[in-house]
N, C-alpha and C positions, 0 to 999 in steps of 0.2 A: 124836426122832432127833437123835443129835448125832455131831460129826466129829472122830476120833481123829486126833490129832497127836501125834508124840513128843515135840515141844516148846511144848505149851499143857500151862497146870497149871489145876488142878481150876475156879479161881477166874477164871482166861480161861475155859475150854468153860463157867461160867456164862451168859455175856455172848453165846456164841455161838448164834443163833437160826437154825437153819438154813430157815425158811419165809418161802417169798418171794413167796406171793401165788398169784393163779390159777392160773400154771404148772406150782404144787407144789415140789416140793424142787430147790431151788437153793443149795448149802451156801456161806456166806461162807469166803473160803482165809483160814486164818488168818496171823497172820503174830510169833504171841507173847504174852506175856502183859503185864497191864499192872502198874505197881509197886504192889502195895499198900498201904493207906491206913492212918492211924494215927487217933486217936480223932475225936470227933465235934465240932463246933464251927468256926468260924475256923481254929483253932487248926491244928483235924484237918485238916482239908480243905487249909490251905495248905502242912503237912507231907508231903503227895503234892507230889515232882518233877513230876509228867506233870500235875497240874494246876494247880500253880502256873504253868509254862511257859504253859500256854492262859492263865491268869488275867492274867500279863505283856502277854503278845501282845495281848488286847483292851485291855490300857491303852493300848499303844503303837499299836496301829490304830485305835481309834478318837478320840484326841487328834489325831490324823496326821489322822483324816477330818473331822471337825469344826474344825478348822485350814484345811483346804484347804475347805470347804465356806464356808465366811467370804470365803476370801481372792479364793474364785472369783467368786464373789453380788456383792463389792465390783467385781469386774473389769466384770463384768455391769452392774452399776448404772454403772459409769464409761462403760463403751461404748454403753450405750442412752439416754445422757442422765438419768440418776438415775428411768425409766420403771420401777414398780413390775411393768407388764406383761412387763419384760423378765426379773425376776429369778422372775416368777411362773412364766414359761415354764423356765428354771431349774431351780426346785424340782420341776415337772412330769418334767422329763427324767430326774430320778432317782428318783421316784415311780412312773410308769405303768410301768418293766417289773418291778414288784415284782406286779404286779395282771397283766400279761401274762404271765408266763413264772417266779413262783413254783412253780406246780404242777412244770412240766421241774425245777425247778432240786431241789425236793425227791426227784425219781427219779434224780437224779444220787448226791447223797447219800446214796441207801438203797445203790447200787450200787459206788461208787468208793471211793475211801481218801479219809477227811477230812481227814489230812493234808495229802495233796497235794492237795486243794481249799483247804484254807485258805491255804499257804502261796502256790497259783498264784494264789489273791485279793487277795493282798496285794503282789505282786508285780505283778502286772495295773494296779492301783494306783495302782503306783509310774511304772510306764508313761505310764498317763492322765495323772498328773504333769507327767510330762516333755511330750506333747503340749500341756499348757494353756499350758507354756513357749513351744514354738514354734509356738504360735497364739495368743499370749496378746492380739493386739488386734483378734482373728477372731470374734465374738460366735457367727456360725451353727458355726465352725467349732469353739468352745467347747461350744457345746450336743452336736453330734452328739458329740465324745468324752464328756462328760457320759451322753448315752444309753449310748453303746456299751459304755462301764465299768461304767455300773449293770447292763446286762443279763448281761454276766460276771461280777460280782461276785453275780450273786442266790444261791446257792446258800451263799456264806459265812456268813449267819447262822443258815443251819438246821445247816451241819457244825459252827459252834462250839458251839450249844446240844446238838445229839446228841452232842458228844465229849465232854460234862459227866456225864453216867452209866456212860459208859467207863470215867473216869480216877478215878471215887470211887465209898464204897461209900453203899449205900442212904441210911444213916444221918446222912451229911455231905453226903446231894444237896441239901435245903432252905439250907444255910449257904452250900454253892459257890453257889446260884442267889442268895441275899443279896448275895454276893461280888461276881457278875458286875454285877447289880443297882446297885451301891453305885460300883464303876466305872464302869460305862455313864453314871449321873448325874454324877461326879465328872469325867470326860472330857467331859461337854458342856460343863463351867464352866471346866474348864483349857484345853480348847479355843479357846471362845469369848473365854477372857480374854488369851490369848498371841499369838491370831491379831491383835488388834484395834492390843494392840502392837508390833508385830514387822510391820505393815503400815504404821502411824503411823511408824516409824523412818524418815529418808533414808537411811542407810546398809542398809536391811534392803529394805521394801517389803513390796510382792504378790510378785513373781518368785522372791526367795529366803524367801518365808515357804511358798510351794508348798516347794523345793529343802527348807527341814526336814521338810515332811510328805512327802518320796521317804524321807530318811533312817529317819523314825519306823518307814515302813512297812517299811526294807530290815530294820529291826532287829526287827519284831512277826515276819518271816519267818524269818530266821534264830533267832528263838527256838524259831518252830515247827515246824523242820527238825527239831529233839531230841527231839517228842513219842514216848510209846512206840509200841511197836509195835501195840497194841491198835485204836490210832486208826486203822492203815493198812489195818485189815478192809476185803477187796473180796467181792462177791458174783459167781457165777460164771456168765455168764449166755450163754448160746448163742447166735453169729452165723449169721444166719442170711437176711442182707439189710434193706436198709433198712427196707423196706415190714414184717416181721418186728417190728423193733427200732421202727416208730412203734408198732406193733398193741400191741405187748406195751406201751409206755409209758402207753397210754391203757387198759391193763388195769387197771396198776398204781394210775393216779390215778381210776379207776372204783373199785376197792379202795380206796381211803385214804378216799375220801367215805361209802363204806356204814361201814367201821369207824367213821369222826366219826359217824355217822349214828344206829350201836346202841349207842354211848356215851355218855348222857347226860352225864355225872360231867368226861366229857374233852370233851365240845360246851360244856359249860357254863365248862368253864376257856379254852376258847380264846376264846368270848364275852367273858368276864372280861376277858382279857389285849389284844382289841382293843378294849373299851370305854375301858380306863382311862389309855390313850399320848393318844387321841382328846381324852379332858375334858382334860390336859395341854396339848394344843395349842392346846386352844380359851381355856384360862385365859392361856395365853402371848400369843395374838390378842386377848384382851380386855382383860388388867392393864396395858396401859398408860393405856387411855378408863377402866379403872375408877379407877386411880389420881388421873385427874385430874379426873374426877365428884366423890372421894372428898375429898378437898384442897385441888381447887381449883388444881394448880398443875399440869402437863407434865414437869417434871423427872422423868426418867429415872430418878434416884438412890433415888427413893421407891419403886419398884418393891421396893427392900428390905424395907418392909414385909410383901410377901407371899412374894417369896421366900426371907430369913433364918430364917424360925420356919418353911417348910416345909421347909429342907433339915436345921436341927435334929430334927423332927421326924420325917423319914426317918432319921435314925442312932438316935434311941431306936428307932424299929421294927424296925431293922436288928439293933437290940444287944437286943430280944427273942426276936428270932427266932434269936441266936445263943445265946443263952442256955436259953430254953424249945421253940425251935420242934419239938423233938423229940416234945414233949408236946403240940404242937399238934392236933385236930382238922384237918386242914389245908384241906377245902370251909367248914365251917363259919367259921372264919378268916378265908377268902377273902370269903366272903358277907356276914359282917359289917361287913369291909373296903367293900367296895363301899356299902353302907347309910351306912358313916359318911365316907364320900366326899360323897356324896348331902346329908347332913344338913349337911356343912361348906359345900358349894357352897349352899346357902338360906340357912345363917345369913351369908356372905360379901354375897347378894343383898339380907341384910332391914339390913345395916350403913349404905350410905348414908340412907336412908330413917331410922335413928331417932338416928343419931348427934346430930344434934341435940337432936333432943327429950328425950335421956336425961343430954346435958351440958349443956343451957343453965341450967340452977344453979350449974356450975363451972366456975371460973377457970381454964381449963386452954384450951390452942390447940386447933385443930381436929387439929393431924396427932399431937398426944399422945392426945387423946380418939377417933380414929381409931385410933392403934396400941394401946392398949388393949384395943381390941374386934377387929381382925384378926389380930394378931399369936395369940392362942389357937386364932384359926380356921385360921389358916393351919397352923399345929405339928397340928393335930389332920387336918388334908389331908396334912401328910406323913407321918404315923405310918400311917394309912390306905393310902396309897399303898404301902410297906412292905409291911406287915400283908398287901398286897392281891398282887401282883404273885410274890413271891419264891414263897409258897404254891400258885396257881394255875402256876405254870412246873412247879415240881415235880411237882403234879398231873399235865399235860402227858407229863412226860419218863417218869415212872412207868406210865403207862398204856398210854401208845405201845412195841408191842413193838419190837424194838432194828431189826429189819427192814423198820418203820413209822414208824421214829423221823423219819426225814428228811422223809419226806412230809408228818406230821402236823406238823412246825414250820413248811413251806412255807407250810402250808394258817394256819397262826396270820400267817406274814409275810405272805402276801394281804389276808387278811382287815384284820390293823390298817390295811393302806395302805386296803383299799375303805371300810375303816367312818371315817378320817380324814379322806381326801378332800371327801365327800360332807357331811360334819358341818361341818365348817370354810368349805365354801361356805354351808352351812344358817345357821351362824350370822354370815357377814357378811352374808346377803339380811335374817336377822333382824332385824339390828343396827339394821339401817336404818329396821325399822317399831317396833320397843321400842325402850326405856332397856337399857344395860348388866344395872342390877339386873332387869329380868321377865327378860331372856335368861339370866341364872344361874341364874333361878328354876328356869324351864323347864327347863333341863340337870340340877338337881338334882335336881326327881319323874321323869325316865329315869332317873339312877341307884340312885336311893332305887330306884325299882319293879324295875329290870333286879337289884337286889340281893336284892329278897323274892322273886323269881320262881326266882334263882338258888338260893335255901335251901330253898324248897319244891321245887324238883325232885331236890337232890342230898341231902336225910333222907329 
């Protein structure tokens, strides 16, 4: 069944999924159509107004968040006495309501205009901002706006990823999902590298390095005040009292679990897509003690040996997937992806251990005879990574009907945070009783095995 408008064209009432779950027919009000898209690739993809606009706006919010997530962590560490418990509790506070309050935030999404979800997220934001300002030497008072930001902001990254199959067609969904991919990383390194200055400054600081991350954000919203009208689909859903409106929410998120449920193809991509943030974090927790197992030295700056050839190594993945990814298999892809994820993290584990033995004939220093042998491992972890990530999204966004869409990305944002959390304490308790090298080992046969488990269930 679908809903006549005099002004949707054929290529909107595509897009429009009038089923809304248990209740039955619940028609989204349309609200126009969206611009249509020009060929496939990069190229294609960035040729759409309506998603170049989204593609802007996540530059500009999440440079603005990982700026202010710097600037704050340092506040933090200054007012608790440089106490690692203090910035732990921190990173908790913007953690736990991804894991509490994802599933709501996904029924918001299926229901409201992502629009005005996205732009009130960013605005919201810009808010919390300003509070870090006039609390800025308040540590508990830090934390609670910390919470209360995350828990209104949860909904923003399942509306930007649902607004990704909106604004493009079939064809150029795997390149926008490269796209978004290729920023998302690139914003953690511009982030992380502007914050660090721009705090270091006397004339700048902490207080006006927040003060740019209000601006970045005022300007990610005002971008996405322009999106088209497609994006502002609401679903139309009958008041009918609170008690009503809880019943029906926990219909909805009882329905998004049985669909993940009889989905293997989309259980196995959302699998994927929280395994592979998680081995990230854990490699980002451990390269520094690997570093200096490996070398022999603590400097900071070495850490470039693993991560220069893995962010090369994501742009060749990235420049195959613009290229061929059309032609891609895209589970098979994924799955192989994840295997040679697996295979890099044990060859990275078996490097201290033989670096020696395999240079002590050559005149060569340890950290040449070490880059050597990681620098390949590392390029072959980011090409992987690529390879891994952009494929299983799309899988995701393709399979989740446009009326599911929200929920099933909720259900992917919970997940990485539960499956992150828990691994990242697993591997500091581990740390403690192994060497660096057995704990990579370790994490490589789960990925290695989580990658043949995933090829055998989705051929």
């Amino acid at each position: 069944m679908t809903v006549r408008h005099p002004h949707v064209d054929s290529a909107a009432m595509q897009r429009i999924d009038t089923r809304s779950g248990p209740l039955g027919t619940q028609p989204l009000v349309p609200q126009g159509p969206s611009e249509p898209a020009a060929g496939g690739g990069f190229k294609g993809a960035l040729a759409n107004a309506g998603f170049k606009r989204l593609w802007l706006a996540q530059a500009f919010s999440q440079t603005a968040q990982n700026m202010i997530w710097w600037a704050l962590f340092i506040q933090i560490a200054n007012l608790t006495g440089k106490n690692t418990i203090g910035v732990g509790i921190g990173i908790l506070m913007v953690q736990l309501p991804t894991i509490l309050f994802a599933g709501l935030s996904g029924v918001l999404v299926d229901r409201f205009s992502k629009q005005a979800i996205l732009v009130s997220s960013n605005a919201v934001r810009a808010v919390g901002c300003l509070g870090y300002l006039l609390f800025l030497n308040q540590v508990t008072a830090l934390y609670a706006i910390t919470f209360a930001v995350a828990v209104v902001n949860q909904p923003f990254q399942p509306a930007e990823t649902a607004s990704i199959p909106l604004l493009v067609e079939e064809r150029q969904l795997l390149a926008a999902n490269a796209l978004f991919q290729i920023t998302f990383l690139s914003s953690q390194v511009i982030g992380y590298t502007l914050a660090p200055l721009l705090v270091a400054l006397p004339f700048v600081g902490i207080s006006k390095t927040l003060g740019v991350g209000v601006v970045f954000l005022a300007l990610a919203a005002t971008v996405l005040a322009g999106l088209p009208a497609v994006t502002r689909e609401r679903r139309q859903v009958a008041s009918d009292g609170a008690r009503h409106a809880a019943v029906q929410m926990l219909l909805e998120l009882v329905e998004v679990a049985r669909v993940v449920g009889q989905d293997m193809r989309l259980s196995v991509a959302l699998i994927q897509l929280s395994l592979a943030p998680a081995v990230l974090l854990v490699l980002s927790e451990l390269g520094p003690k690997y570093v200096k197992q490996l070398l022999g030295t603590s400097e900071a700056n070495y850490m470039i040996l693993l991560v220069a050839p893995a962010g090369a190594g994501l742009g060749v993945g990235l420049f195959l997937i613009d290229r061929v990814g059309h032609q891609m298999p895209k589970e098979r892809v994924a799955s192989a992806a994840m295997i040679a994820m697996g295979l890099a993290l044990g060859a990275l584990a078996f490097v201290p251990n033989v670096t020696g033995a395999l240079l002590s004939g050559l005149h060569v220093s340890r950290s040449v005879g070490a880059s050597l042998m990681t620098v390949p491992i590392s390029f072959v972890l980011g090409i992987a990574t690529a390879l891994l990530n952009a494929p299983a999204q799309t899988i995701v966004q393709e399979r989740a009907s446009s009326n599911l869409r929200g929920r099933v990305l909720s259900v992917q944002q919970a997940l990485a945070a539960a499956v992150a959390i828990p691994v990242i304490v697993a591997v500091a308790v581990v740390g403690q009783l192994l060497s660096i090298p057995q704990t990579l080992g370790i994490l490589a046969v789960v990925v290695v095995v989580a990658g043949l488990l995933s090829r055998q269930l989705t051929t």
